[in-house]
C-alpha positions in Angstrom: 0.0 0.0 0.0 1.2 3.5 -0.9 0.0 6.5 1.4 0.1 10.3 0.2 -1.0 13.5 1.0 -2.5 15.7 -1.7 -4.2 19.1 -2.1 -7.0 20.0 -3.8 -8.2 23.4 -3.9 -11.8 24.8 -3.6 -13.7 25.4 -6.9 -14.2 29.4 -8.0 -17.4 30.3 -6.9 -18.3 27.8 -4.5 -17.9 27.8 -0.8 -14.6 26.4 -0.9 -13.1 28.8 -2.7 -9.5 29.8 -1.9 -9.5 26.7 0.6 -7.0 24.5 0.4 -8.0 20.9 1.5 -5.5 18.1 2.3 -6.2 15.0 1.8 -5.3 11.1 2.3 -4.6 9.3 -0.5 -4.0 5.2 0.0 -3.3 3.2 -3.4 -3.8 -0.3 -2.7 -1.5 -3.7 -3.7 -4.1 -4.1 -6.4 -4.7 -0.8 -7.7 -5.9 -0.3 -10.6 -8.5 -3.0 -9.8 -9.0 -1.7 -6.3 -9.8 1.6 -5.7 -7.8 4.7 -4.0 -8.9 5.0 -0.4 -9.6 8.7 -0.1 -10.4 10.8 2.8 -10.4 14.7 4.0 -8.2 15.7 6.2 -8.9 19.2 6.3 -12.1 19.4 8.4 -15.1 20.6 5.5 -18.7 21.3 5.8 -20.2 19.3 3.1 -23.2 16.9 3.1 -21.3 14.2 1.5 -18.1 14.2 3.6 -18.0 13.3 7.5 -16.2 14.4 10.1 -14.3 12.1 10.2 -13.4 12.9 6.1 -14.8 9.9 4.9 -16.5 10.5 1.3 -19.7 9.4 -0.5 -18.2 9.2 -4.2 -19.5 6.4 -6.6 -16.1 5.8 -8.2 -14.4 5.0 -5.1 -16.5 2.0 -4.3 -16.7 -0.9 -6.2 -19.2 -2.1 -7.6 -22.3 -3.8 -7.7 -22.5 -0.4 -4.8 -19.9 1.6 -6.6 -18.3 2.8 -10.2 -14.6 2.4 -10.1 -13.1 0.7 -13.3 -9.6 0.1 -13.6 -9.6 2.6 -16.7 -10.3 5.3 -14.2 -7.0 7.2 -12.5 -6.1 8.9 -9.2 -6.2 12.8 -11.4 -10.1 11.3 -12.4 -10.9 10.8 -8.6 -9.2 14.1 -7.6 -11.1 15.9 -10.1 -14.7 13.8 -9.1 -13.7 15.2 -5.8 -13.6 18.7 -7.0 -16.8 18.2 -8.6 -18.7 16.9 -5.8 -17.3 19.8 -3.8 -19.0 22.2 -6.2 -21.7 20.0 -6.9 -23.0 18.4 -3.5 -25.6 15.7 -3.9 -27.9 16.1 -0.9 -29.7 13.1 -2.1 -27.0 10.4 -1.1 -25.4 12.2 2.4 -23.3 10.8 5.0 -24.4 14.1 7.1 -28.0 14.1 7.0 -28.1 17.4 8.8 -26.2 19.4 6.4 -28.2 18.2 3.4 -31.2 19.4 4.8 -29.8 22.4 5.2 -28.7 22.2 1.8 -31.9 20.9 0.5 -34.3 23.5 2.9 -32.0 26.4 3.7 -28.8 26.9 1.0 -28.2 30.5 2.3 -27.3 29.2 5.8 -25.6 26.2 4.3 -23.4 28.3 2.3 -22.7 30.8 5.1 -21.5 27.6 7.3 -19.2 26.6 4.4 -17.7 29.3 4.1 -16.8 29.6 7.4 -15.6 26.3 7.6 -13.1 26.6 5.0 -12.3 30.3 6.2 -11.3 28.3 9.8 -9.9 25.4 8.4 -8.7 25.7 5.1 -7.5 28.9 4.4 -3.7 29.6 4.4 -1.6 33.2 3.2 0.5 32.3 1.2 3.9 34.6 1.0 4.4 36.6 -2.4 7.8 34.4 -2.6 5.9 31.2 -3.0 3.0 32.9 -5.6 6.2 34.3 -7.7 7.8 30.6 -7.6 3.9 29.2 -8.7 3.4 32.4 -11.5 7.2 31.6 -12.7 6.4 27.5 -12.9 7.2 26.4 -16.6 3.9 25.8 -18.8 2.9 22.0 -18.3 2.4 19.9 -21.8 0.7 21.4 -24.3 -1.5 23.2 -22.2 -1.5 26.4 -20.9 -1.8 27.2 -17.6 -2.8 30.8 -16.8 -2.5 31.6 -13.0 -0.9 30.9 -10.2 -3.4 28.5 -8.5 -4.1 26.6 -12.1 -0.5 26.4 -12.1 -0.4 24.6 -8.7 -3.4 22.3 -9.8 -1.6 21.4 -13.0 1.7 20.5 -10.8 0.1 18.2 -8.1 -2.5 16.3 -10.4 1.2 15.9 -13.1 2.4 14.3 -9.8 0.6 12.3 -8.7 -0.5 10.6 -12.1 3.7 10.1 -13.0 3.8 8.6 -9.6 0.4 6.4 -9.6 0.2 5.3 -13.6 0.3 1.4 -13.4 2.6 -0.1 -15.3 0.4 -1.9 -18.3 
């Protein structure tokens, strides 16, 4: 088994944004066919993540329950993660109470996520570490505009170099 620690940041215009989430990333012995065990560490108010950061994501069950496929890749479950931070689906919650309040009351549900990831996931950065990120060389093809694309682009390079299975 392989452990790591990853970032993801918090979509523009959600919540989450400017929040930078850690999380726990185990690769099983028989990854691909296996799944990545994912969980928050970063403490976030979402109706499909617990407290203790366990997360209610299709693709990292299998199945009959779940949709992983061995075709699918550690940057596809980052980015599902993303997704379902910007998307929540109150209909399938491991915290009932926060997907009512989703469901019945989005206002105050937005107001207690941001102030969740204002308490717990925000960090200031120093303008020697956003020149470093603005100065990163362009990944690929790609472009990569900003500073926080650029650190996106960096982690999610990263980790697929060091999770591709060897086929």
């Amino acid at each position: 088994m392989i452990c790591e620690l990853v970032e993801i940041l918090g979509g523009a215009n959600t919540p989450y944004e400017k929040g930078i989430f850690k999380l726990e990333v185990t690769i099983p012995e028989r990854y691909p066919f296996e799944p990545p065990q994912v969980r928050f560490l970063t403490p976030i108010y979402h109706p499909n993540i617990d407290s203790a950061g366990r997360i209610c994501l299709d693709i990292l069950k299998l199945p009959p329950k779940g949709a992983w496929r061995p075709s699918l890749n550690i940057a596809t479950v980052l980015t599902s993660i993303q997704l379902l931070m910007s998307e929540p689906n109150p209909d399938d919650p491991l915290m009932a109470d926060i997907s009512s309040e989703f469901k019945y009351n989005k206002p105050v549900f937005l107001k207690n996520a941001r102030q969740w990831t204002e308490k717990y996931a925000r960090q200031k950065q120093t303008a020697d570490e956003e020149e470093v990120l603005d100065n990163l060389p362009e990944s690929g093809d790609s472009k990569v505009h900003n500073s926080t694309q650029k650190r996106k682009a960096r982690q999610l390079g990263g980790i697929e170099k060091k999770f591709r299975p060897d086929v």
